[in-house]
mmCIF file as Biopython writes it, N, C-alpha, C and O atoms, coordinates in Angstrom:
data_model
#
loop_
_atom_site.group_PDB
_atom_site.id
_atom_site.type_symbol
_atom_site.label_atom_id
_atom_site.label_alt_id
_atom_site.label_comp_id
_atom_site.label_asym_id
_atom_site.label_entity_id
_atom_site.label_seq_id
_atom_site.pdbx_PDB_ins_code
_atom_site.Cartn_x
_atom_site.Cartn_y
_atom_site.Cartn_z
_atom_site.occupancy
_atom_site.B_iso_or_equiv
_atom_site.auth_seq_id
_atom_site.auth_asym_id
_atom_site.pdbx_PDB_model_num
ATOM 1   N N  . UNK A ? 1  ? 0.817   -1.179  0.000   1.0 0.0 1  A 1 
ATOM 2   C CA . UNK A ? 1  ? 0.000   0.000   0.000   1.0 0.0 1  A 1 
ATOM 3   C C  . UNK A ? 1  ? 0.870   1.255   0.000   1.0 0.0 1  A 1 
ATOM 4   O O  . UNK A ? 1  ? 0.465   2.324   -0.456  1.0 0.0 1  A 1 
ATOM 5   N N  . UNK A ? 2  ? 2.090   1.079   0.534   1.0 0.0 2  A 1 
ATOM 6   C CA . UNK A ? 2  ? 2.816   2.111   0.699   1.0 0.0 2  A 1 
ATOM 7   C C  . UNK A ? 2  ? 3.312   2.497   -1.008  1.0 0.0 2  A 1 
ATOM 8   O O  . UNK A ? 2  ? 3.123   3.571   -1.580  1.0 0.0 2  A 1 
ATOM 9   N N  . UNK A ? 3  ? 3.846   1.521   -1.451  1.0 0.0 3  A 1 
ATOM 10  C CA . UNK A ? 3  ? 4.233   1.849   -2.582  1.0 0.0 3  A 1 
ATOM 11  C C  . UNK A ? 3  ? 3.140   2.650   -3.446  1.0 0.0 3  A 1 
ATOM 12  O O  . UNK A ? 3  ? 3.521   3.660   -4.038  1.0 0.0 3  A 1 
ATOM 13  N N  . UNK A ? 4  ? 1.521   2.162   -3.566  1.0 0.0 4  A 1 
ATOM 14  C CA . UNK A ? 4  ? 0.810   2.191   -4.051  1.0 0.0 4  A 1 
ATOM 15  C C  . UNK A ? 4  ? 0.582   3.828   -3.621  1.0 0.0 4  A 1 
ATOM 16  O O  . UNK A ? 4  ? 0.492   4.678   -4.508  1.0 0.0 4  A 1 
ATOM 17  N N  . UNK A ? 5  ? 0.526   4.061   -2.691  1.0 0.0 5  A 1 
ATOM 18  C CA . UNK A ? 5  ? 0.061   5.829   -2.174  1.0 0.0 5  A 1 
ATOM 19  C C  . UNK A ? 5  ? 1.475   6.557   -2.855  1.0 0.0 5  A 1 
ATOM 20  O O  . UNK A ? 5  ? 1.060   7.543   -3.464  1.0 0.0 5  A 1 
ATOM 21  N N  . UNK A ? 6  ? 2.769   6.482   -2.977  1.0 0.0 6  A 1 
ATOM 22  C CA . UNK A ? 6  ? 3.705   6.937   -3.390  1.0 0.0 6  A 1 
ATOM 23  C C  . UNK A ? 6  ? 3.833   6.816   -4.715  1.0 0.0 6  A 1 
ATOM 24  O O  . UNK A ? 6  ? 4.170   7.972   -4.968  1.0 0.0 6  A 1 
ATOM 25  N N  . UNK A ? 7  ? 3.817   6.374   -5.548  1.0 0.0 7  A 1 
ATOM 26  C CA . UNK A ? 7  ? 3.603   5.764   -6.830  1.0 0.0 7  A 1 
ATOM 27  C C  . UNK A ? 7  ? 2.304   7.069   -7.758  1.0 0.0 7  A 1 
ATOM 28  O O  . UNK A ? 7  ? 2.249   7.904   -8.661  1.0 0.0 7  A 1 
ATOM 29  N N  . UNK A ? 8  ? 1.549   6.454   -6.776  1.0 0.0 8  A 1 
ATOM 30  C CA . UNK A ? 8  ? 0.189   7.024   -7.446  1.0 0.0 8  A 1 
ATOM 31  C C  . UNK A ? 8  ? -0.244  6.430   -9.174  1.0 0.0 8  A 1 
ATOM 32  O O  . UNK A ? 8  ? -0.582  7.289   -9.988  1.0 0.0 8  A 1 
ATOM 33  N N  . UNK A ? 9  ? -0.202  5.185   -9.538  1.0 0.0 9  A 1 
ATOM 34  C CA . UNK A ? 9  ? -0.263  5.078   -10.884 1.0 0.0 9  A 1 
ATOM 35  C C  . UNK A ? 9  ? -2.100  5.123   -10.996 1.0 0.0 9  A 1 
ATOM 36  O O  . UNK A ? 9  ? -2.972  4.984   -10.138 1.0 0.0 9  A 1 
ATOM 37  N N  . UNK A ? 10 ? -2.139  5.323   -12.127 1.0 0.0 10 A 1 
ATOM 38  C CA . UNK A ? 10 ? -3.792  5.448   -12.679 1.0 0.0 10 A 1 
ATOM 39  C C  . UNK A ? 10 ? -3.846  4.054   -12.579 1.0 0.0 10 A 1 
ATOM 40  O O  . UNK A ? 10 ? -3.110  3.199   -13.073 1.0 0.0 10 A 1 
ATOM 41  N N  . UNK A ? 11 ? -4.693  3.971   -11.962 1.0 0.0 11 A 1 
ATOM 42  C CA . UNK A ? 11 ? -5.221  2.467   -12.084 1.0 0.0 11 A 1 
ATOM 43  C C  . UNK A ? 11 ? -6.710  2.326   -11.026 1.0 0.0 11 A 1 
ATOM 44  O O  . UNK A ? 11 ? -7.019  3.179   -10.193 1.0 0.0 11 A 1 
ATOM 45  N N  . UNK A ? 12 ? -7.462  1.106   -11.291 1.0 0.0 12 A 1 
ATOM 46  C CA . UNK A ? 12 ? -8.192  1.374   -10.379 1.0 0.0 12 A 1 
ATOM 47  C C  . UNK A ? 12 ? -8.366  0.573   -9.057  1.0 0.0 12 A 1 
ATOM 48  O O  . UNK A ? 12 ? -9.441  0.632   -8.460  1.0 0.0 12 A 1 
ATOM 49  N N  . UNK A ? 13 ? -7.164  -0.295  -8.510  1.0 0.0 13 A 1 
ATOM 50  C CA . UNK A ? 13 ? -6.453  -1.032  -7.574  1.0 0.0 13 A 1 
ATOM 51  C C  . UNK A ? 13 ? -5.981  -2.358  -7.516  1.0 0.0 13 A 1 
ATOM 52  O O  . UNK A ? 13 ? -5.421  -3.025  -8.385  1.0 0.0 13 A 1 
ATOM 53  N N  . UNK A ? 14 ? -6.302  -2.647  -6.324  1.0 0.0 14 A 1 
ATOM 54  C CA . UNK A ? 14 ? -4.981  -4.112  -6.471  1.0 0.0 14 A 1 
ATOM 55  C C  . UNK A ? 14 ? -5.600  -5.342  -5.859  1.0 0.0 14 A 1 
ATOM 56  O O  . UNK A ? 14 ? -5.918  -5.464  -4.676  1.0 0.0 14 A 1 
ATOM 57  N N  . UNK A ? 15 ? -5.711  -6.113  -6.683  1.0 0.0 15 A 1 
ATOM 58  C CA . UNK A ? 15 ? -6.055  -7.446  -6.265  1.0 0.0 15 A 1 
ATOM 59  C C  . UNK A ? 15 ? -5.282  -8.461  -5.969  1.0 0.0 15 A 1 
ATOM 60  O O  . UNK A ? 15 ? -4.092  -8.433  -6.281  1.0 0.0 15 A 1 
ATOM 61  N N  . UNK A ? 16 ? -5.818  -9.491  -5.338  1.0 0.0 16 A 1 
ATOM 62  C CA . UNK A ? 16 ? -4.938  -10.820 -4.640  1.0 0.0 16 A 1 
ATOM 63  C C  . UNK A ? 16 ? -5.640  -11.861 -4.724  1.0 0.0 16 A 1 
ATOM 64  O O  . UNK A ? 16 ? -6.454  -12.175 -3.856  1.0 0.0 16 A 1 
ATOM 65  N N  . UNK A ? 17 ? -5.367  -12.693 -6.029  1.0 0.0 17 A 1 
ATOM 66  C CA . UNK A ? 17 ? -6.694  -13.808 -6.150  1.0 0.0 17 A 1 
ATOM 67  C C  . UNK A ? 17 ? -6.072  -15.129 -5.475  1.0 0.0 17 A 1 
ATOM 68  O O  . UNK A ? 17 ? -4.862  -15.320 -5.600  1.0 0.0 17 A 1 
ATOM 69  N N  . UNK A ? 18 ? -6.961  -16.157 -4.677  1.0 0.0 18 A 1 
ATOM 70  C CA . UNK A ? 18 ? -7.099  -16.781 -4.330  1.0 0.0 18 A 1 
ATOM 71  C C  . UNK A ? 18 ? -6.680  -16.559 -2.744  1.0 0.0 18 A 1 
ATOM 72  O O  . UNK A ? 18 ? -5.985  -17.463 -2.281  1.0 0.0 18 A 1 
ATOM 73  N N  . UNK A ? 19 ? -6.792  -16.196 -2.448  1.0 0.0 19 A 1 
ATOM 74  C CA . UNK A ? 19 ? -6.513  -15.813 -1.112  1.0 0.0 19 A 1 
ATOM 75  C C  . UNK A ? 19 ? -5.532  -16.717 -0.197  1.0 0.0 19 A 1 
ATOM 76  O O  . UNK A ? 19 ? -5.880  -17.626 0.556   1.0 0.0 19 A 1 
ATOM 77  N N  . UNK A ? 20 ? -4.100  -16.205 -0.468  1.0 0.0 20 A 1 
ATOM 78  C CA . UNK A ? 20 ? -3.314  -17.457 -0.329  1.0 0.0 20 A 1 
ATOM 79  C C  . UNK A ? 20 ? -2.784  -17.311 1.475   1.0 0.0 20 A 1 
ATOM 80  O O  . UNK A ? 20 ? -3.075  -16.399 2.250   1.0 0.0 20 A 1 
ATOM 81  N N  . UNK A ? 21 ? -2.249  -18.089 1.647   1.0 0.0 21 A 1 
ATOM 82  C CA . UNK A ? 21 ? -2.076  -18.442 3.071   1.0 0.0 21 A 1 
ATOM 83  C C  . UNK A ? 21 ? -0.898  -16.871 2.887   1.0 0.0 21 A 1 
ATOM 84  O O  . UNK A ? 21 ? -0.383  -16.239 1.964   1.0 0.0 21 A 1 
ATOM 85  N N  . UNK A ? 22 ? -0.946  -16.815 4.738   1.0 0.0 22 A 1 
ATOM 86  C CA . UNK A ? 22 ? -0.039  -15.424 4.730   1.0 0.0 22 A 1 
ATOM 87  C C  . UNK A ? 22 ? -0.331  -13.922 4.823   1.0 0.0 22 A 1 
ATOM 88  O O  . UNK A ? 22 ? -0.068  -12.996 5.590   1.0 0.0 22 A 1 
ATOM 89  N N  . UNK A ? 23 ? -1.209  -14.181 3.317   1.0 0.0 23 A 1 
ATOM 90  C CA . UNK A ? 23 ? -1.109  -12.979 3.032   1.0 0.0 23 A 1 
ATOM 91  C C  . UNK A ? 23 ? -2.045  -11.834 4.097   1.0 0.0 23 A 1 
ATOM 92  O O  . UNK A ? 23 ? -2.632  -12.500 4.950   1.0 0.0 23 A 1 
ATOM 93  N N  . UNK A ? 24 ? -2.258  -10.664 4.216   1.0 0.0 24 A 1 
ATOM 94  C CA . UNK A ? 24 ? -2.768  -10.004 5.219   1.0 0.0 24 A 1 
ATOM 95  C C  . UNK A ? 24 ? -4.635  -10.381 5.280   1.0 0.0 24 A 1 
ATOM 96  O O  . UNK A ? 24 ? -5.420  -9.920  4.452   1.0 0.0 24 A 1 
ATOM 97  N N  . UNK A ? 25 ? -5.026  -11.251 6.385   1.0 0.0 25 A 1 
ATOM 98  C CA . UNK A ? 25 ? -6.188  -11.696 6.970   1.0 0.0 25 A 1 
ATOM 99  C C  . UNK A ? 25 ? -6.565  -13.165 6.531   1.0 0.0 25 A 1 
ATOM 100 O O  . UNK A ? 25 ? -7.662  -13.674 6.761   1.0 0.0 25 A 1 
ATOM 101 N N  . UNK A ? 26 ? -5.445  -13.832 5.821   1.0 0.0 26 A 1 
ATOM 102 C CA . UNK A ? 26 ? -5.394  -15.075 5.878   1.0 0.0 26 A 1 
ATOM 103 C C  . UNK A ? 26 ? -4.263  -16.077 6.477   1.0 0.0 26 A 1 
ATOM 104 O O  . UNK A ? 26 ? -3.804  -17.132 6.040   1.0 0.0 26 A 1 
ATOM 105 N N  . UNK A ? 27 ? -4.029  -15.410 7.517   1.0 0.0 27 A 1 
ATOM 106 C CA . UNK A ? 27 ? -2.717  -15.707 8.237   1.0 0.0 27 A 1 
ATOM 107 C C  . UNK A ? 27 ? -3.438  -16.892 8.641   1.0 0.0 27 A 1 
ATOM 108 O O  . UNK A ? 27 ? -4.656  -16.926 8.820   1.0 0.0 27 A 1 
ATOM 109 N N  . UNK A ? 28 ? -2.203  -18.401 8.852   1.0 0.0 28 A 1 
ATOM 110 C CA . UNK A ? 28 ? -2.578  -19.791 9.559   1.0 0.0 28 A 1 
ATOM 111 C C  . UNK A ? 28 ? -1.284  -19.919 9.526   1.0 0.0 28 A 1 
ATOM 112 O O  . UNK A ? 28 ? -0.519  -20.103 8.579   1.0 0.0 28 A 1 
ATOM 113 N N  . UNK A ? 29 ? -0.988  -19.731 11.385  1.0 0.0 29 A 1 
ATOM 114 C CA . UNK A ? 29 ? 0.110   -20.158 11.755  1.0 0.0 29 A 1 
ATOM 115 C C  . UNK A ? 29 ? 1.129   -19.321 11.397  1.0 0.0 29 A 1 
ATOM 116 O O  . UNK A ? 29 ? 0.922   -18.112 11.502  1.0 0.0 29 A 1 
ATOM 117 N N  . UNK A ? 30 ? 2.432   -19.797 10.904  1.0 0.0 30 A 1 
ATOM 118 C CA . UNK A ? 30 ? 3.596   -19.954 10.506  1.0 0.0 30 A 1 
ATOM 119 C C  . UNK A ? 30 ? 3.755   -19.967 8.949   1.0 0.0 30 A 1 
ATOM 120 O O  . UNK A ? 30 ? 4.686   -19.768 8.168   1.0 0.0 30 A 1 
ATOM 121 N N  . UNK A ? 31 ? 2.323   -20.318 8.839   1.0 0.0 31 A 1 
ATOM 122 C CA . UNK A ? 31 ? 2.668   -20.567 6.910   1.0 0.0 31 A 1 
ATOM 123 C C  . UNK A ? 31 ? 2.551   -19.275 5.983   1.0 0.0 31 A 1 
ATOM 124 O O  . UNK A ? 31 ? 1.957   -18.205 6.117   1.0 0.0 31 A 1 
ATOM 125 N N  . UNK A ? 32 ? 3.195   -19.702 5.195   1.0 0.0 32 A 1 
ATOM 126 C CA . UNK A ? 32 ? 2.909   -18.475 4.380   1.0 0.0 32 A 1 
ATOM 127 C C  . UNK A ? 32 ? 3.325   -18.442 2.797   1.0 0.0 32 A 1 
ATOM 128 O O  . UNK A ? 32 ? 4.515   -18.430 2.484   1.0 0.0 32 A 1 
ATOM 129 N N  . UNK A ? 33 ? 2.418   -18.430 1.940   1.0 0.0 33 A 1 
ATOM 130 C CA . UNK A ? 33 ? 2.779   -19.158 0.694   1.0 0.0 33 A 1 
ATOM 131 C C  . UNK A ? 33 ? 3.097   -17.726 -0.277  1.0 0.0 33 A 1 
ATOM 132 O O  . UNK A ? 33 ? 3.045   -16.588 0.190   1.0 0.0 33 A 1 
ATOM 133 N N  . UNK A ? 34 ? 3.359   -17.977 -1.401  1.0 0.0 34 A 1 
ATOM 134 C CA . UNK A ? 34 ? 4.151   -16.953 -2.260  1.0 0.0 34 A 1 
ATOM 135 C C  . UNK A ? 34 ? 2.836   -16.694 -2.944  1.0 0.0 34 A 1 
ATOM 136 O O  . UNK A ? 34 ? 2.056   -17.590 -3.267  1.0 0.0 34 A 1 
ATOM 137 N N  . UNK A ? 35 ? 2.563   -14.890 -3.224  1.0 0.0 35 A 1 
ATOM 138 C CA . UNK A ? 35 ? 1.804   -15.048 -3.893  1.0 0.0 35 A 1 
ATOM 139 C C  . UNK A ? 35 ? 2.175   -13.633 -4.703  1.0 0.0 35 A 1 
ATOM 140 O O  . UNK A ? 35 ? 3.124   -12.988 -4.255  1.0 0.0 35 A 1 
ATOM 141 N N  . UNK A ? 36 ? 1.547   -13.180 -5.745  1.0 0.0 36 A 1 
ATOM 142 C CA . UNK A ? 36 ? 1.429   -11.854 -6.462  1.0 0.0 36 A 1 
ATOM 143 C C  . UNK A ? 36 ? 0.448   -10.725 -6.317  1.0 0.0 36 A 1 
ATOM 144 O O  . UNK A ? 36 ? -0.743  -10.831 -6.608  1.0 0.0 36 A 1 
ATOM 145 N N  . UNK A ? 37 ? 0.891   -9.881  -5.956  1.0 0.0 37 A 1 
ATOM 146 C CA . UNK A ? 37 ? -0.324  -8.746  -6.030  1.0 0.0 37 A 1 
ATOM 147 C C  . UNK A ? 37 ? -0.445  -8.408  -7.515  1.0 0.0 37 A 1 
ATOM 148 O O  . UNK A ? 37 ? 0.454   -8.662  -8.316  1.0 0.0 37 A 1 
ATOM 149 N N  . UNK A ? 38 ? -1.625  -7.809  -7.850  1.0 0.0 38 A 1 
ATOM 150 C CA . UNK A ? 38 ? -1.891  -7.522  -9.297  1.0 0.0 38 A 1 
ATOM 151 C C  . UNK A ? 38 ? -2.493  -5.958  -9.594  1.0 0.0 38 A 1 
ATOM 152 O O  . UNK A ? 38 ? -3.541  -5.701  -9.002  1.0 0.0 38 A 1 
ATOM 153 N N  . UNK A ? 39 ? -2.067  -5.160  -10.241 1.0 0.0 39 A 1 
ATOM 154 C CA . UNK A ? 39 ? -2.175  -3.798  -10.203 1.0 0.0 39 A 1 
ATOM 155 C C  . UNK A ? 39 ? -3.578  -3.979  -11.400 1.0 0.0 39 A 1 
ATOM 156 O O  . UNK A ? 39 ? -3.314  -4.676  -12.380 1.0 0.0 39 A 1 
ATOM 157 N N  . UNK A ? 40 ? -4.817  -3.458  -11.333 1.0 0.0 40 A 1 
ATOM 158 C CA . UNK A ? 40 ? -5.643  -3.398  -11.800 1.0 0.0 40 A 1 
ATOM 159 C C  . UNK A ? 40 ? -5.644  -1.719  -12.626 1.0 0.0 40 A 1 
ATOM 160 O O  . UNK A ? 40 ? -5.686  -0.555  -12.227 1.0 0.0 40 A 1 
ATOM 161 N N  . UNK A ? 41 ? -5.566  -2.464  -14.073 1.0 0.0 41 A 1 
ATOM 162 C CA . UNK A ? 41 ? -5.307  -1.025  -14.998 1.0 0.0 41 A 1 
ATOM 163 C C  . UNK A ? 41 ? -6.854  -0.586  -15.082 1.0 0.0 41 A 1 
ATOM 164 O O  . UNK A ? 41 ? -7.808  -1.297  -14.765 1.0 0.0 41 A 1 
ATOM 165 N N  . UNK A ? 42 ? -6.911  0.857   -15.619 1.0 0.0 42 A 1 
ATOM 166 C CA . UNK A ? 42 ? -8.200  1.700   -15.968 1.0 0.0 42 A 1 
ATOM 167 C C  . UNK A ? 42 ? -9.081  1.068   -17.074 1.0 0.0 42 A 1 
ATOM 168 O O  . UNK A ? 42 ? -10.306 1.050   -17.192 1.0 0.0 42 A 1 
ATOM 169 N N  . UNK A ? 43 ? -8.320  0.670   -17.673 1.0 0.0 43 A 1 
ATOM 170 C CA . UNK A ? 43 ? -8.806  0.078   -18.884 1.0 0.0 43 A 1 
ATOM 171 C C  . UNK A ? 43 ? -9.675  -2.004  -18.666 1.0 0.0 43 A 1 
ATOM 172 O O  . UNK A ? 43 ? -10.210 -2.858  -19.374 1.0 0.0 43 A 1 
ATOM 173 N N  . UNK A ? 44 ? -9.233  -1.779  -17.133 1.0 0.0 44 A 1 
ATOM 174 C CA . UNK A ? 44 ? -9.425  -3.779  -16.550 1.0 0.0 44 A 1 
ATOM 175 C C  . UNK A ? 44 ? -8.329  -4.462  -16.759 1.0 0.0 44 A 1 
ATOM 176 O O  . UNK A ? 44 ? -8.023  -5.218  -15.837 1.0 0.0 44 A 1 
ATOM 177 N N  . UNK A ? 45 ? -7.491  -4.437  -17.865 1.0 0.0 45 A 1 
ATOM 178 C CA . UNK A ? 45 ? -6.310  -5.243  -17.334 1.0 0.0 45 A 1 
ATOM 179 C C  . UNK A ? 45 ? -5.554  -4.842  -16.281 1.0 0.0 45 A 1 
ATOM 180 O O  . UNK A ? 45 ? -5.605  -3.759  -15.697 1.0 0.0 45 A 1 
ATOM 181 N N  . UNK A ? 46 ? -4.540  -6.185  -15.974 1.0 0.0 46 A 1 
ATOM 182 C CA . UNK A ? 46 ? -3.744  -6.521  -14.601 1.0 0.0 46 A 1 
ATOM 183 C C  . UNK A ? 46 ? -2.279  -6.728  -15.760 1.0 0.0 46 A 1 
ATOM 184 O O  . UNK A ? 46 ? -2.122  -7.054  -16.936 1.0 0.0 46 A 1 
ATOM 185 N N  . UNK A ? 47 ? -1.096  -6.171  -14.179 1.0 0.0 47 A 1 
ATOM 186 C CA . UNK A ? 47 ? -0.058  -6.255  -14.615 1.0 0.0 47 A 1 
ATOM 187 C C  . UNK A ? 47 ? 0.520   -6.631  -13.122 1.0 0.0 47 A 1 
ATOM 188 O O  . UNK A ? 47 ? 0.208   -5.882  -12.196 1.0 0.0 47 A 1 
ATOM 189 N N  . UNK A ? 48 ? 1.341   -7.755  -12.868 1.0 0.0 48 A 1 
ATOM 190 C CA . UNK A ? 48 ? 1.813   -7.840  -11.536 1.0 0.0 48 A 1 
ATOM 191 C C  . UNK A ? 48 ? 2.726   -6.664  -11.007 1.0 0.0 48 A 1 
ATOM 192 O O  . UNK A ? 48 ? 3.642   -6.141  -11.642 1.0 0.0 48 A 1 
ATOM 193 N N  . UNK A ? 49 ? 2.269   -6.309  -9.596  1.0 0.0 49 A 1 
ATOM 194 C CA . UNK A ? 49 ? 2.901   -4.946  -9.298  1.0 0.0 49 A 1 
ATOM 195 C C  . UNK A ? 49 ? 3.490   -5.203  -7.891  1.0 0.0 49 A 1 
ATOM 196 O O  . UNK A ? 49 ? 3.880   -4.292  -7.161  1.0 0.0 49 A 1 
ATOM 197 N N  . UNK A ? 50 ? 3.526   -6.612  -7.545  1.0 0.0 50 A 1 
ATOM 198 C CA . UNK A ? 50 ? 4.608   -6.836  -6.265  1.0 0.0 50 A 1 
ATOM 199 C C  . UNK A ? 50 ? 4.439   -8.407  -6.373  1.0 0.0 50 A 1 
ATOM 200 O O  . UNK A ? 50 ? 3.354   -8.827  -6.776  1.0 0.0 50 A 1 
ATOM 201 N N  . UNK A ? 51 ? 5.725   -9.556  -5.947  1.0 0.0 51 A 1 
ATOM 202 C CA . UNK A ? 51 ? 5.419   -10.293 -5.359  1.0 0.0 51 A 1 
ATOM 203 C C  . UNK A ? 51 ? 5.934   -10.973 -3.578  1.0 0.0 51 A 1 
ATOM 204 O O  . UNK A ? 51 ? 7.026   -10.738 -3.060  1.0 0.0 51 A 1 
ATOM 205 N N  . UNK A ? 52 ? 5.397   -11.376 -3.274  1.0 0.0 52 A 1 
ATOM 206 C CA . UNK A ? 52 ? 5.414   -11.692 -2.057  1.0 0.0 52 A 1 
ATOM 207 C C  . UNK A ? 52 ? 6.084   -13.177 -1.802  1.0 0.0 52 A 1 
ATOM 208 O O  . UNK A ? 52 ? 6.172   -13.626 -0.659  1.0 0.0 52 A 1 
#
């Protein structure tokens, strides 16, 4: 998010599909699986814009 407020790109935000272990409000435990955030362009396409 930080990047995302500094950045400021046109877009209309950021998704995280499948909701993978880890990531923020699907925490279990210790685990924590790799996943991609996806920058949602104006136009609807996605371009990966972090991974984890």
């Amino acid at each position: 998010m930080k990047r995302l407020l500094k950045e400021k790109p046109r877009a209309r935000g950021l998704v995280v599909p499948a909701m993978p272990a880890g990531s923020p409000g699907m925490e279990i435990g210790d685990r924590k699986d790799a996943y991609d955030v996806f920058l949602v362009n104006q136009d609807g396409s996605t371009r990966t814009y972090a991974q984890y």
